[in-house]
N, C-alpha and C positions, 0 to 999 in steps of 0.2 A: 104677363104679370108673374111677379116670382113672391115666394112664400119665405122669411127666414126662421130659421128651427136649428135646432141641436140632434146631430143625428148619429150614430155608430154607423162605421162605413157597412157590416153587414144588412143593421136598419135603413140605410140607405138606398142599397141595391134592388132590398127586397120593395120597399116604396117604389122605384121605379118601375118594377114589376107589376105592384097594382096600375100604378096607370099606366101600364101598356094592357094589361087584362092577356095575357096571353092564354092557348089553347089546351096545351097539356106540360104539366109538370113532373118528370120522374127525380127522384130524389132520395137519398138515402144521407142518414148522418156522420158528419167526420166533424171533429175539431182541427181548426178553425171555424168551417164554413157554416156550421149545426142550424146558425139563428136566422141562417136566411130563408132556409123552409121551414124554421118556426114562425117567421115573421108573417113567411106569406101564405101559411096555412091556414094561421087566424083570419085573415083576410078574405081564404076562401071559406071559413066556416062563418065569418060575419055577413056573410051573402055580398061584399065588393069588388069579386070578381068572378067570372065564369068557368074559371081555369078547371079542366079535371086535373084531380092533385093524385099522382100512382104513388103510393107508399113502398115500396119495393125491396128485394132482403140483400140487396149487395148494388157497389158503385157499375158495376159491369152492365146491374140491368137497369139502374138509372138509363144508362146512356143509350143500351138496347129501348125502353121507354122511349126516346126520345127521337132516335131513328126510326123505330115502328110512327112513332108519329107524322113527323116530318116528312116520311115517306107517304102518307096518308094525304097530307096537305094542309096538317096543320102546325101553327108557330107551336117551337116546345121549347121547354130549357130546363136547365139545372145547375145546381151546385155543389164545388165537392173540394179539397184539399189534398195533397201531400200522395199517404197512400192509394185514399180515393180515388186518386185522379191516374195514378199508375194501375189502379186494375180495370180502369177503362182503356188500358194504352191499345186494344185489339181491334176495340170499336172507334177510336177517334179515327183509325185507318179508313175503319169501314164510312163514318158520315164524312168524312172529307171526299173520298175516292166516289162517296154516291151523291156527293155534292150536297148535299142537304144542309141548308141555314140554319143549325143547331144555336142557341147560343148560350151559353155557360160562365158561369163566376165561378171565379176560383181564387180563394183564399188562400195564399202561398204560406208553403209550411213546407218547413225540413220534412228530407224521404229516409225512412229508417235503411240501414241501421248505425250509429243504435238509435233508439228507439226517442224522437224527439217532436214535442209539438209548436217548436216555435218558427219563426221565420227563418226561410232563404228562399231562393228561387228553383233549388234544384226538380220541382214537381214540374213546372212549366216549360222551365227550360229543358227539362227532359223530354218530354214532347213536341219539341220545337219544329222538327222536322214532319210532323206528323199528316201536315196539310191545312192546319187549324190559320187563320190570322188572331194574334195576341197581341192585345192593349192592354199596357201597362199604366198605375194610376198611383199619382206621389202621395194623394192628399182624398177625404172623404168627399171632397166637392170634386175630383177629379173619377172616382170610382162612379159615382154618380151621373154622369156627365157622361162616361165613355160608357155606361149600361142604354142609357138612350140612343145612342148615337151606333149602338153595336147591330139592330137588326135593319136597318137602312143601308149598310154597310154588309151587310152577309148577304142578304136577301136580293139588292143587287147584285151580286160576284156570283151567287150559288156556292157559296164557303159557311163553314163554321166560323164562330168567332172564340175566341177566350177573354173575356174579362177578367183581369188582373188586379188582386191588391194584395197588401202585406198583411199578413196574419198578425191578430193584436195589435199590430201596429196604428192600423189604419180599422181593420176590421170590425176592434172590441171600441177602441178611444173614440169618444163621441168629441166632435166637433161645430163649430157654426157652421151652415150651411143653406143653401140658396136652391130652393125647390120651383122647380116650372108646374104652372097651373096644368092640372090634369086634362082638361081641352087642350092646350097645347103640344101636350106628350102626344096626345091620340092624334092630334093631327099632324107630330112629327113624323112619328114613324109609321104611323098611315096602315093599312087596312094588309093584310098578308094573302096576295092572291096569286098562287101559282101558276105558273100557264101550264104543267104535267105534274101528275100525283096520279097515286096508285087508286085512291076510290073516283076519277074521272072515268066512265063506264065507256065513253064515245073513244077516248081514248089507250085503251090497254096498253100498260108496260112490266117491266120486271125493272126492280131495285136491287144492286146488289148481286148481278150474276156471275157466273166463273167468268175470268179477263183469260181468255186463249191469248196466245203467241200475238197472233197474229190483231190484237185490238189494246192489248194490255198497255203497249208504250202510247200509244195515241190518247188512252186515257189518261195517263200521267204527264205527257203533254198539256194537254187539254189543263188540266188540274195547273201546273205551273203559270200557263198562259192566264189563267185568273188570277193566281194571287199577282203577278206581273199587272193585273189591271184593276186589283184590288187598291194600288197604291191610288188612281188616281179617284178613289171614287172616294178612299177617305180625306182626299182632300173638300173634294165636293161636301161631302156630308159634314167636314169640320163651317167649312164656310157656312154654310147655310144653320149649321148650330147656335156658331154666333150672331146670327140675325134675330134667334127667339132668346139666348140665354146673354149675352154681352160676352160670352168669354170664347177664347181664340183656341181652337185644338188643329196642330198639325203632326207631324211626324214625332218631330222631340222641339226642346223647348229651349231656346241659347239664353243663359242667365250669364249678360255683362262678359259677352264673349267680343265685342266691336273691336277691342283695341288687345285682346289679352295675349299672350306670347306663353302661357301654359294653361293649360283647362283637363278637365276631368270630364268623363263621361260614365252616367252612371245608370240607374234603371231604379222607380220607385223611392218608398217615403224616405228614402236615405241622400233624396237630392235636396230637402230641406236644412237637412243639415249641413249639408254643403254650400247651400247657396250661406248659409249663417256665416261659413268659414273665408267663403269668398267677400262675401264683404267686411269678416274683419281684415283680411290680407288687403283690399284695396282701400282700407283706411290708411293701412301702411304703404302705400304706395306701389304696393306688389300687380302687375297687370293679368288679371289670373282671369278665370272664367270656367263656367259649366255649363253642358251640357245632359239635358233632362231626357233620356230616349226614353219615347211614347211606346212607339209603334215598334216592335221587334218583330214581326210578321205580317206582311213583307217588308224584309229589312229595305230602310233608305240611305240605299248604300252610296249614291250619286251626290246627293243631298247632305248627307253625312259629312262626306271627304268636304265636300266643300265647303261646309260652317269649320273643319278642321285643317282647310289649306294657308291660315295664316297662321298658324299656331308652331312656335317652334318644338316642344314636348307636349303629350298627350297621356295622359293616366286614364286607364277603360278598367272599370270597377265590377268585378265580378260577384255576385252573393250567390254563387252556384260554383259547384269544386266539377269538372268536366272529367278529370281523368284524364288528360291527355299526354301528361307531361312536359306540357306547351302552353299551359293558359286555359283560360272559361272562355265561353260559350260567345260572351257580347266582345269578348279581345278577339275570337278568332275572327266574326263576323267585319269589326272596325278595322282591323287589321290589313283586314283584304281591299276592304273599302279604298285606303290611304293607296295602297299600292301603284293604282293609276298617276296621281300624282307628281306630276311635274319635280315641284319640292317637298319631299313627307315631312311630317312631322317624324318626330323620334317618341316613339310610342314602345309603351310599358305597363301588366297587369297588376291588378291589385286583386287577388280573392277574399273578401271580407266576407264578416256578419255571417259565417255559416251559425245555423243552427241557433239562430238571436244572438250571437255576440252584438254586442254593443258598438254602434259608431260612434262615434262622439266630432264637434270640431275640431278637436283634438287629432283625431284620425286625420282628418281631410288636408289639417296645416303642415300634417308629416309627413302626407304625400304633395303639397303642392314644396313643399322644402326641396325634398330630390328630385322635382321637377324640375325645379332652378338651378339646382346642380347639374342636373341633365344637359338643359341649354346653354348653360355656360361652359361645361368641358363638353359638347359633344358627343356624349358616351354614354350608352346605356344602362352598361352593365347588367350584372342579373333582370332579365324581363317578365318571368313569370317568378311571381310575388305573393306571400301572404303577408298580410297586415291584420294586428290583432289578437297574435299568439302568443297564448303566454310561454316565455321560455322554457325548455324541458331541465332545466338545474332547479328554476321558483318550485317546482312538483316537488323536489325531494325533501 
């Protein structure tokens, strides 16, 4: 049975937290993320869940909270933004590397400097490599949705998860949305029982000890061969989502890609507005199409090339500026993907929307333009791209 409401994707997350009732919550405030442990604070002070809630003085010992937990044996999580989520960058090491099922929302927000609190991805993506798997969410029914479906998915793997949504975007804008009956959440994601933790007296361990020479690569081994087997279990966990909820989660999402000869690929609520642009272009008879990527951890990189092996140009949209002098984060990832590729497509970055620039369809029909200029002469030209900025002559 599903419930309809109007919800803010941070009121959203934090609801799927009450019914899941988890163990321990550490938590400290950032904007964006603030209202999700206001949400479910109230929640713990209205006696609706059992959660202990640690008030704690910085995002560092959030996540220490959360590893002392987990290491214990019990479900923990939190949430955090931007810089928050960079002064945790020590310990995500540490609960990925000690395997521990953490699971965390995170409210994506520009990372200073200077100093900004709106949307990009560079907080997330900057931790990408960290060990964590990251689900990314277009829409408050998708934040929603990947928050239940995140500890079924860590808790088999023995991984973190990050929960993803766009700052304000998604976060603050309330929307319609489609709530699962609280018996069904409980019985989703089901009862949290580890086979090793640290208060199991029969069986003594150490969490978190020096990696000598001689064990250090077997554990990061070890650690790779999960997220390697992470992909197949969020397939499982999408399947079985849609048996309680009606709605379909796989890797990423092909919007009217069947027939299309240029597509974009893109990450979050910025695919709305492209699926918008995509369908004005196929009014006009333009064969376009997008690409919605869910899952960026563990990339589906097999799966990828092949929703992009019919495609003659490929635009991979980046809302994180990488430093590389070569492209963001999701083009280098796609990039690689194509390479096997019998026929690549001709693929080209776009870095947008740092720090809330505005997308608009307006954007998307300028990038699917020099797509078709692409396909048609063959030729790339400049590939690492921003879109969106204002000229430096308009300044003066």
């Amino acid at each position: 049975m599903t419930v309809k409401d109007r919800m803010s994707g941070n009121e959203a997350i934090a609801y799927a937290m009450r019914q899941i009732n988890p163990d321990v919550m550490g938590a400290f405030p950032i904007t964006p993320s603030t209202e999700i442990p206001q949400y479910f604070s109230k929640y713990i002070a209205d006696g609706k869940v059992e959660t202990e809630f640690v008030a704690v003085e910085s995002e560092h010992s959030a996540m220490s909270t959360c590893i002392g937990a987990s290491a214990a044996g019990a479900r923990a999580i939190t949430a955090t933004s931007s810089a928050g989520l960079a002064l945790m960058w020590e310990l995500l090491y540490v609960a990925a590397s000690s395997r521990l099922p953490i699971t965390m929302a995170v409210v994506n927000r520009a990372l200073t400097g200077p100093i900004n609190i709106n949307c990009d991805h560079s907080d997330s993506m900057g931790c990408r490599d960290t060990g964590w798997i990251q689900i990314y969410a277009e829409n408050n029914q998708e934040a929603y949705d990947n928050y239940i479906q995140a500890m079924p998915i860590s808790e088999h793997c023995r991984l973190p998860i990050m929960i993803c949504q766009d700052g304000f975007i998604t976060s603050h804008a309330v929307e319609n949305i489609e709530l699962l009956d609280d018996a069904d959440v409980k019985d989703f994601v089901g009862e949290y029982e580890p086979e090793n933790y640290l208060l199991k007296a029969e069986n003594p361990l150490a969490v978190g000890p020096y990696g000598v020479s001689p064990y250090y690569m077997e554990i990061k081994k070890a650690q790779a061969e999960a997220m390697k087997d992470a992909k197949k279990r969020i397939l499982e966990v999408g399947k079985a989502y849609e048996k309680v909820s009606g709605r379909k989660y796989g890797f990423f999402e092909e919007y009217r890609m069947e027939d299309a000869e240029t597509a974009v690929v893109v990450i979050g609520s910025s695919a709305g507005t492209g699926k918008d642009a995509v369908d004005e272009l196929r009014e006009q008879g333009k064969r376009v199409g997008l690409i919605k990527l869910r899952v960026f951890r563990p990339f589906p990189m097999e799966e990828l090339a092949e929703a992009l092996s019919k495609v003659k140009a490929v635009a991979v949209m980046d809302k994180c500026e990488s430093f590389s002098a070569c492209g963001g984060p999701v083009f280098a990832e796609t990039r690689s993907a194509l390479y096997d590729l019998p026929q690549r497509p001709l693929a080209v970055n776009y870095v947008y929307g740092l720090g809330g620039r505005d997308v608009t369809v307006n954007t998307f029909e300028e990038i699917f333009k020099a797509l078709e200029q692409m396909a048609e002469s063959g030729q790339v030209g400049e590939v690492y791209r921003h879109i969106g900025v204002r000229d430096l002559e308009e300044q003066r």
